[in-house]
N, C-alpha and C positions, 0 to 999 in steps of 0.2 A: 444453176445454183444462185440462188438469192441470199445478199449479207443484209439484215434490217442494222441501223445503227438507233442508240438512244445516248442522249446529253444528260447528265447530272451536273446542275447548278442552284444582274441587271443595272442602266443610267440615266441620268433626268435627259439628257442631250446628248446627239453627235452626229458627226458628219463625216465625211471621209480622210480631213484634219485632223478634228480632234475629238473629244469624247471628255463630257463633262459628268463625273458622278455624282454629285451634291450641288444642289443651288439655294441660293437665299433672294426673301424681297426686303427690303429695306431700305431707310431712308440716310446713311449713317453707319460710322463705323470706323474702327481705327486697329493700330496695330501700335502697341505701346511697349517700351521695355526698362530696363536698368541692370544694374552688374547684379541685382539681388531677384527679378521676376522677369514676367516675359507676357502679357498680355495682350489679348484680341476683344472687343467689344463688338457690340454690333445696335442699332436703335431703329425702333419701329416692324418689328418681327410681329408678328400677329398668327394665328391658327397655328401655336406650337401645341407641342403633343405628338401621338400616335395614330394614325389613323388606319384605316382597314376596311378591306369590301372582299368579294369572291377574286377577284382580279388581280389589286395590290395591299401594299402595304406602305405605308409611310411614316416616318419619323422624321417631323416637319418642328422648324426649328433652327437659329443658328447653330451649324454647326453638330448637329443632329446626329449627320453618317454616322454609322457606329460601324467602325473598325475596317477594313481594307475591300474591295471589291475586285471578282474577278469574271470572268464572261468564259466561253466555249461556242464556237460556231458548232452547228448541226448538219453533216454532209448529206446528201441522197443515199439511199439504198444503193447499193452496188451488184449487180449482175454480171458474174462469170460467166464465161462461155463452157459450151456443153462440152464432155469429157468421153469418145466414145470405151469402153470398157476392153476392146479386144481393138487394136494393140495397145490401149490406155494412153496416157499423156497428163499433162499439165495446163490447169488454167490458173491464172494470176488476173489480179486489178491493184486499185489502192484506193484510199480515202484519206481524206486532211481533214485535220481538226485546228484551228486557231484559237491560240490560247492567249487573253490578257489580262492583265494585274498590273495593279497599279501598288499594291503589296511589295515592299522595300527585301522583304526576305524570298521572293519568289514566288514559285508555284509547283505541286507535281501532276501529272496527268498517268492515269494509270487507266486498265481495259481491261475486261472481263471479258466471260459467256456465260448467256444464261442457262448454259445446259450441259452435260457433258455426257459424250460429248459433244463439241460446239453442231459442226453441218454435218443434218441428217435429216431424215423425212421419217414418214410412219415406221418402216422397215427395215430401213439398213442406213447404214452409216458411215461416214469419215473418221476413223480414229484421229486423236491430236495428236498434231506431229510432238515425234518422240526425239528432243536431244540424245548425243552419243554420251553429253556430261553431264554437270551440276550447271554448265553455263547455256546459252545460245550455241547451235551450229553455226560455223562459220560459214559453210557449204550447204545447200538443200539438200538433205540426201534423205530417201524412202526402203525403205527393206522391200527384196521379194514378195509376192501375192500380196501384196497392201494398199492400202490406201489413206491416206494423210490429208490436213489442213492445218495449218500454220499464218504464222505473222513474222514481221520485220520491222520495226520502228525506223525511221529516217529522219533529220533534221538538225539543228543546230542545238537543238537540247536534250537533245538522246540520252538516257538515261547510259549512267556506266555500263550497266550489264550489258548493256547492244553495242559498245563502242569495240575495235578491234585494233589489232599491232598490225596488221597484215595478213595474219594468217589463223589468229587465235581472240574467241570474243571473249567481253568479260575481263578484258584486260587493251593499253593502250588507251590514244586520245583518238582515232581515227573512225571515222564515219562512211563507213563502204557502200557501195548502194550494193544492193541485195545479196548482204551478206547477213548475219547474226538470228538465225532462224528458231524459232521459240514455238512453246505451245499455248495454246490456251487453258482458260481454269477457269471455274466458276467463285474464284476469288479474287480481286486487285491484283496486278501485275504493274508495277512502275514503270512508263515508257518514256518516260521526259521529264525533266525537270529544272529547275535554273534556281539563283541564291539572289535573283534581282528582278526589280520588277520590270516589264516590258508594255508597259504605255507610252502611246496609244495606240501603235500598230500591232503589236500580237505578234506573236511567236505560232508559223504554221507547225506542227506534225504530221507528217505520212506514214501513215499504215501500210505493207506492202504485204497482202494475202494473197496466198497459194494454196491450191489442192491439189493433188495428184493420184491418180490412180497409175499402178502398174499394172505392167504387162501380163495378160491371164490371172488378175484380181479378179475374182467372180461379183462385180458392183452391179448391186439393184438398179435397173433403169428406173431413172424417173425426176423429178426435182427435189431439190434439197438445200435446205434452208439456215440459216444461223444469224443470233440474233446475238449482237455486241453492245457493251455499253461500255462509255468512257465518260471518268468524272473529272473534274478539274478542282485540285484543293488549293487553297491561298498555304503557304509554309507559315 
């Protein structure tokens, strides 16, 4: 079983320090104020404007940036291992996504599929794993003759609905590892999110995907495929 991932979302510089999003050349410049304004100048700025190719985009200029920037790393495809159908079983992996912003109000990261349901091949298919409620399972659990594919969010910005008490998600501050079991959709699902910004090192997220076939599910041999997208918004 093959997961393809795709990123929906850039810096003038960075290095494994720091990361600079807007730069200026000039010769000149100052930082001026009073109990009545607050001013910044700048002298010797040349090639202001907008500019544009197939490639980038620039708005060159002191002071130009227009509005907060945020980034999303892009992980490898992810390959499960095979699932044999008779006595069935469970195959799991994960992927991480790093999220940063330099956006004072944060950022949310939310994940899709683009099909529903998510993994399947010509023939047959994985139903989405099916909550018992309105929230995340706390527990993995599969019904009789079935077969299922599911997510778990993990991390320090886990969105509420993944967060758990102990025993129950959707409720609590607590971050379980693979606990708060969900489905996919071919719409937005919020997996993380934070009220601050997190420059320059980024905020990782893990995805923790599972399939399972049960025991005497009559599952199509063969490969099966699903394809996820994750976007990163500035708040």
């Amino acid at each position: 079983m093959k997961i393809l991932f795709a990123v929906a979302l850039a810096a003038a510089a960075s290095s494994a320090n720091y990361r600079i999003e807007a730069d200026s050349l000039n010769f000149g410049g100052l930082l001026s104020s009073s109990t009545n304004y607050r001013l910044e100048d700048t002298l010797g700025e040349s090639a202001t404007g907008i500019a544009s190719s197939t490639s980038y985009r620039i708005h060159a200029g002191y002071q130009a940036m227009l509005g907060s920037s945020i980034s999303i790393s892009a992980p490898s495809d992810l390959t499960l291992s095979s699932i044999v159908s008779s006595p069935g079983g469970q195959s799991s992996g994960s992927v991480v996504w790093t999220v940063t912003t330099d956006n004072e109000a944060g950022y949310t990261l939310a994940i899709k599929a683009a099909t529903s349901p998510a993994l399947k091949n010509a023939s047959d298919s994985f139903a989405d794993y099916t909550p018992g409620g309105s929230v995340p399972d706390y527990t993995w659990s599969v019904a009789a003759n079935a077969s299922e594919f599911g997510f778990s969010p993990e991390g320090s910005d886990t969105a509420a609905n993944y967060l758990d008490n102990g025993s129950t998600c959707g409720t609590g501050s607590s971050e379980t590892a693979n606990r708060c079991w969900d489905s996919f959709s071919t719409t937005n699902k919020t997996i993380a999110s934070r009220s601050s910004n997190n420059a320059p090192s980024g905020t990782a997220i893990t995805v923790k995907l599972q399939a399972e076939v049960v025991a005497d599910r009559a599952q199509t041999t063969g490969a099966y495929s699903a394809a996820l997208t994750a976007t990163a918004l500035a708040q």
